[in-house]
C-alpha positions as CSV (number, residue, x, y, z in Angstrom):
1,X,-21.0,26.0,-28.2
2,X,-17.4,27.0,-28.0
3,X,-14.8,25.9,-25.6
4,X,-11.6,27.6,-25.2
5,X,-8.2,25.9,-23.2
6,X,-8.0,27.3,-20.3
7,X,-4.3,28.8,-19.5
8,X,-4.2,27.0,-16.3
9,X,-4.2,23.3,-15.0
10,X,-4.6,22.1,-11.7
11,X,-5.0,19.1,-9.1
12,X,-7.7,20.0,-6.9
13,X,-10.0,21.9,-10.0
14,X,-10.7,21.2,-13.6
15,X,-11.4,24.6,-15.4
16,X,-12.7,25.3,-18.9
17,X,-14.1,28.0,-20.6
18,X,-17.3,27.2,-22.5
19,X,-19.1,30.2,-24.3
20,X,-18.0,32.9,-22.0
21,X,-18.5,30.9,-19.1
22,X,-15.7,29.8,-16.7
23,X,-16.6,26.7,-15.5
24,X,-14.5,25.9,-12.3
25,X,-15.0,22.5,-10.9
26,X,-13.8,21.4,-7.5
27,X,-12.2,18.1,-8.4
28,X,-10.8,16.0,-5.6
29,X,-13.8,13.4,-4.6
30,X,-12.1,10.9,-3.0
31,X,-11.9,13.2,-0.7
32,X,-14.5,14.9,-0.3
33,X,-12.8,18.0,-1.8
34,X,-11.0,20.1,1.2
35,X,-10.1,23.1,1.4
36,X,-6.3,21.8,2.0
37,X,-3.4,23.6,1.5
38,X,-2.9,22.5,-2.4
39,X,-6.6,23.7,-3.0
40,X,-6.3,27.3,-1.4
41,X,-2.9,27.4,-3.4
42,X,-4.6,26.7,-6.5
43,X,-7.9,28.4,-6.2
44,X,-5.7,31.6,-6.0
45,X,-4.5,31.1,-9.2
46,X,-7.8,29.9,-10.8
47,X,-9.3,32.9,-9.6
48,X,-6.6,35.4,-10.8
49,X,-7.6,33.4,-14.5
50,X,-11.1,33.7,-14.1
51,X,-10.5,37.7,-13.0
52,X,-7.4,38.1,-16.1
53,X,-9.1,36.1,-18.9
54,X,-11.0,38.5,-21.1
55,X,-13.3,35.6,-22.5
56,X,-14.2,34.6,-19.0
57,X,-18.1,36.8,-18.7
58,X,-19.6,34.6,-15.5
59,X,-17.7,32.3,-13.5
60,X,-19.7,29.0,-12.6
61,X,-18.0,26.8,-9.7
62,X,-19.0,23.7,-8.9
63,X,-18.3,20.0,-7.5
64,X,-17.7,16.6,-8.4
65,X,-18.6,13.9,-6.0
66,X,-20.4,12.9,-3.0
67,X,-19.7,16.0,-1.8
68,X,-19.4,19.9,-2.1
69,X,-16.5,20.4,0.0
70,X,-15.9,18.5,3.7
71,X,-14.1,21.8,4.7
72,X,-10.7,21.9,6.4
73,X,-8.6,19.1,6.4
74,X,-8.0,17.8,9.6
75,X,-5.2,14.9,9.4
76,X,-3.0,17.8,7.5
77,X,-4.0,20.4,10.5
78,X,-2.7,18.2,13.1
79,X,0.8,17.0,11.4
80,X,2.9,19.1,14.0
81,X,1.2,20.9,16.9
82,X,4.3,23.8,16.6
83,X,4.2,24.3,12.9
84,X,-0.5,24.5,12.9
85,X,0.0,28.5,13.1
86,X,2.3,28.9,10.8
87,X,0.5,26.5,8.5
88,X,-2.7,28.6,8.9
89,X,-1.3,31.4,7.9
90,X,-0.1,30.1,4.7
91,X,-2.8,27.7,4.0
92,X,-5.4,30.2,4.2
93,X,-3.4,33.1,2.2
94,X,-4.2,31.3,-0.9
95,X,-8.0,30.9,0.1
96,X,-8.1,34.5,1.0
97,X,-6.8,35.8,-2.0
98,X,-8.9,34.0,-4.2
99,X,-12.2,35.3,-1.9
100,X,-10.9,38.9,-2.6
101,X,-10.5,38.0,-6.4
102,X,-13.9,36.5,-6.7
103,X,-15.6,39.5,-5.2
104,X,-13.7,42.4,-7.0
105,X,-13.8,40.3,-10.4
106,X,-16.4,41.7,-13.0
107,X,-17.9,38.8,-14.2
108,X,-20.6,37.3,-12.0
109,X,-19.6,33.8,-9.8
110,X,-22.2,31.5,-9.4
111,X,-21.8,28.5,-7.1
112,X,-24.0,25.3,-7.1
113,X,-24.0,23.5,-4.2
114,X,-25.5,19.9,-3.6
115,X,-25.3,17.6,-0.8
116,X,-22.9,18.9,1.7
117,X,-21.0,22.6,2.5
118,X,-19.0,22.4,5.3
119,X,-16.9,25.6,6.8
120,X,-14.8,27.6,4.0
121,X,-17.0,26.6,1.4
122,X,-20.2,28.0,3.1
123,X,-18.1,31.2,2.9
124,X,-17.6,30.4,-0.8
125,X,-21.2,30.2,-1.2
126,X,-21.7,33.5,0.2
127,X,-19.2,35.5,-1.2
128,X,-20.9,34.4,-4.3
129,X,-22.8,36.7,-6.4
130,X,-25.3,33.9,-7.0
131,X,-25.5,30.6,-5.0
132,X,-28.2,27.8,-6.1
133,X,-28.4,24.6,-3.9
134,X,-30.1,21.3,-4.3
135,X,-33.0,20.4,-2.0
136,X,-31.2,17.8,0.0
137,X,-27.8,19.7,0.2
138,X,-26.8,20.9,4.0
139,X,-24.8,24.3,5.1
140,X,-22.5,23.3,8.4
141,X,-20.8,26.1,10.3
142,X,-18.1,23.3,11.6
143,X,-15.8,25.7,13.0
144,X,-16.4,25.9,16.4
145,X,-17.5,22.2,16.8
146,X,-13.3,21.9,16.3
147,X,-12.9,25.2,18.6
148,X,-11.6,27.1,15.7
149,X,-13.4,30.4,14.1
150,X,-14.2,30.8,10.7
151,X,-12.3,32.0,7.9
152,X,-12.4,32.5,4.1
153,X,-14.2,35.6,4.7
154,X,-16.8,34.0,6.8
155,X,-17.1,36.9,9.2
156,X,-18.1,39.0,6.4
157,X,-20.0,37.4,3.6
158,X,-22.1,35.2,6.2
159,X,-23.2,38.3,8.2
160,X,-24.2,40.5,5.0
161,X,-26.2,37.7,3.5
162,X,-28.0,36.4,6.7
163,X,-27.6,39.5,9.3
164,X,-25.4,39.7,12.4
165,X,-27.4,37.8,14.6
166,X,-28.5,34.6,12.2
167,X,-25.0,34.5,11.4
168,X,-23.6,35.0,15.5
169,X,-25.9,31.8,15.8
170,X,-24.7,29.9,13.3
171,X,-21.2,29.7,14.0
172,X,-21.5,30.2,17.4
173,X,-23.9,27.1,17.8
174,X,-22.1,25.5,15.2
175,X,-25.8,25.2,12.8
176,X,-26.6,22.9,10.5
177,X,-28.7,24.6,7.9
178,X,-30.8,22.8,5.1
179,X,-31.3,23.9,1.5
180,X,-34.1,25.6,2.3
181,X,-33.6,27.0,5.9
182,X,-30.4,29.0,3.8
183,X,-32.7,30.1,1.0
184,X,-35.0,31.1,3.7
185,X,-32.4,32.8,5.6
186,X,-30.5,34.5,2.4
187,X,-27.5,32.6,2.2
188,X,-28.3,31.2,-1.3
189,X,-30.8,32.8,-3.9
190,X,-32.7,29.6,-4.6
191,X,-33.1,26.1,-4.3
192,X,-34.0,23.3,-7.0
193,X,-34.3,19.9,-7.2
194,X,-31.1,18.0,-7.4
195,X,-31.7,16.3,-10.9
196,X,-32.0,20.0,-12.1
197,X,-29.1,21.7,-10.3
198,X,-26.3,21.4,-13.2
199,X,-29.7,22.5,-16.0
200,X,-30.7,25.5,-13.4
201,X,-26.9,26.4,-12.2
202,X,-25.8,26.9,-16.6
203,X,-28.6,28.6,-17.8
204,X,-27.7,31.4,-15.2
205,X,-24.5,32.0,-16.1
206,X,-25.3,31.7,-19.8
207,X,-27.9,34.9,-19.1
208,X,-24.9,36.3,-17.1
209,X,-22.5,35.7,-19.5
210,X,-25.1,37.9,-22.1
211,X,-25.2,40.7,-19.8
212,X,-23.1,43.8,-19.2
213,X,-19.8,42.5,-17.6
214,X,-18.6,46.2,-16.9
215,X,-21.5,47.1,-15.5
216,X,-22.2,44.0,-13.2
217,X,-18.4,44.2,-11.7
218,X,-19.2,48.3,-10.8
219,X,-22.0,46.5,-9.3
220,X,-20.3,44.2,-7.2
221,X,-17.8,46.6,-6.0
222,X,-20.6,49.5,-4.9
223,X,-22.3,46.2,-3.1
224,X,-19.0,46.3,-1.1
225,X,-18.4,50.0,-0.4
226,X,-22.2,50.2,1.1
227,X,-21.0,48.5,3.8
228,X,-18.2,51.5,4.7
229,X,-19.1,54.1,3.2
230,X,-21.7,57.0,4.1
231,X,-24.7,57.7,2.0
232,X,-22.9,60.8,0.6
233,X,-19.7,59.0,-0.2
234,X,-21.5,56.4,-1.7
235,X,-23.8,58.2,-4.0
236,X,-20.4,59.6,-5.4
237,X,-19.1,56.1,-6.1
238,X,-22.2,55.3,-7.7
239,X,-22.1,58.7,-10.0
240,X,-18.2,57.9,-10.9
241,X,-19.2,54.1,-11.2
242,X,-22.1,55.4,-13.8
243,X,-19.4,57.6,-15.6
244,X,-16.8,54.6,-16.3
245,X,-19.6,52.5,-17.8
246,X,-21.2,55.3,-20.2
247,X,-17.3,55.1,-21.9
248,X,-17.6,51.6,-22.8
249,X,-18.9,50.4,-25.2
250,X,-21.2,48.4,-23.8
251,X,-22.6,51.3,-22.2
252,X,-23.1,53.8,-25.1
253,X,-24.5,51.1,-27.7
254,X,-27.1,49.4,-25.1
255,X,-28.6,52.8,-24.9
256,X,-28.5,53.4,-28.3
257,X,-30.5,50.0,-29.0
258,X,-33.1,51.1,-26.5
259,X,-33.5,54.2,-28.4
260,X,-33.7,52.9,-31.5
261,X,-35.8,50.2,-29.7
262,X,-33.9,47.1,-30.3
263,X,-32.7,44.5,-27.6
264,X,-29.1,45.5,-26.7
265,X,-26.4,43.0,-27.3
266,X,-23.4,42.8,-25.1
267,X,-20.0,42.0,-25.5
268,X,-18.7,42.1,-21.9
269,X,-14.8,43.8,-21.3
């Protein structure tokens, strides 16, 4: 196993990179991990690092504590009625960015969820390319119980995993969904049992991290472009998309091996 020093330090996450994997951590239990102004600021830049480091092949983000992430953090929201729109703004810029980074990146996220995922982070869990929860752990909408609509690109990721309506009734209804209810639904790819979540949620990204980085982030971004693009347009992404990866090296030597009948090996950007 190797682990490299990450380039960045921060309050709210612990990161390290471990055999190609970035392994983000959410790292504020005592409070239940929020999505506070000092995490959106600093998930911004973990995700810029995650996107910029070239030994970083799958990111893997999870949590430490009782819980996932609580969501938004109320006391902070209510400090000074005038200021909360301002404040939104800029607390939610860093989230936002991060979101964007995460889905544009080329190496794969992962997020394993146990116990409890309240508001932004159920956003986080589906802009993920691959979410795993434990059995007991809980999806809440939250936002409108508080009168508030959802953010961290909830509006988006939610309604492409689940559908528009499953989605409208979430958040309008303000759901609670269990593990399996969200596997059922698509928000997360599987479920596990909770003694097996940190075994199931590694051995993942260590197949990820194998795989064809290049090729998965062309991936990720035609998975995006589906959504606005016509047929047409798309095929012609996916053509282009085809004729970037055939000029890396990953590309050219995986079909070589098949040719020559031997099990490619990848060495990612």
């Amino acid at each position: 196993m190797t682990t490299t020093e990450s380039r960045l330090s921060t309050e709210s996450c612990s990161v390290e990179i471990i055999d190609g994997i970035g392994h983000v951590t959410l790292n504020q239990p005592d409070r239940g991990n929020p999505f506070d102004l000092r995490f959106n600021t600093e998930i911004s830049l973990v995700a810029t690092e995650m996107d910029e480091n070239p030994d970083v092949r799958c990111v893997l983000l999870d949590a430490a504590g009782k819980y996932f992430s609580v969501g938004a953090d109320l006391k902070t929201m209510t400090r000074d009625r005038d200021e909360l729109p301002r404040f939104i703004k800029n607390a939610t810029a860093g989230l936002h960015m991060a979101l964007s980074r995460f889905a544009r990146m080329d190496a794969p996220l992962v997020v394993a969820v146990h116990a409890l995922a309240v508001g932004g982070s159920v956003a986080l869990s589906a802009a993920s390319d691959f979410c795993i929860a434990a059995r007991s752990a809980k999806f809440y909408a939250a936002y409108t119980g508080i009168g508030l609509v959802p953010d961290g690109g909830g509006t988006t990721f939610v309604p492409q995993r689940v559908g528009l309506r499953r989605a409208t009734e979430f958040f309008m209804r303000n759901e609670t969904w269990t593990a399996n209810q969200a596997c059922q639904y698509g928000l997360i790819n599987y479920v596990v049992d909770d003694d097996k979540l940190t075994d199931e949620a590694w051995t993942l990204a260590r197949e990820l991290a194998a795989g064809p980085t290049l090729a998965f982030g062309e991936i990720k971004n035609l998975f995006r472009s589906a959504w606005e693009q016509p047929i047409e347009a798309q095929m012609e992404r996916e053509a282009r998309a085809m004729s970037r990866v055939t000029k890396s090296e990953d590309g050219w030597n995986a079909v070589q091996s098949v040719l020559a009948k031997h099990k490619p090996t990848f060495r990612g950007r």
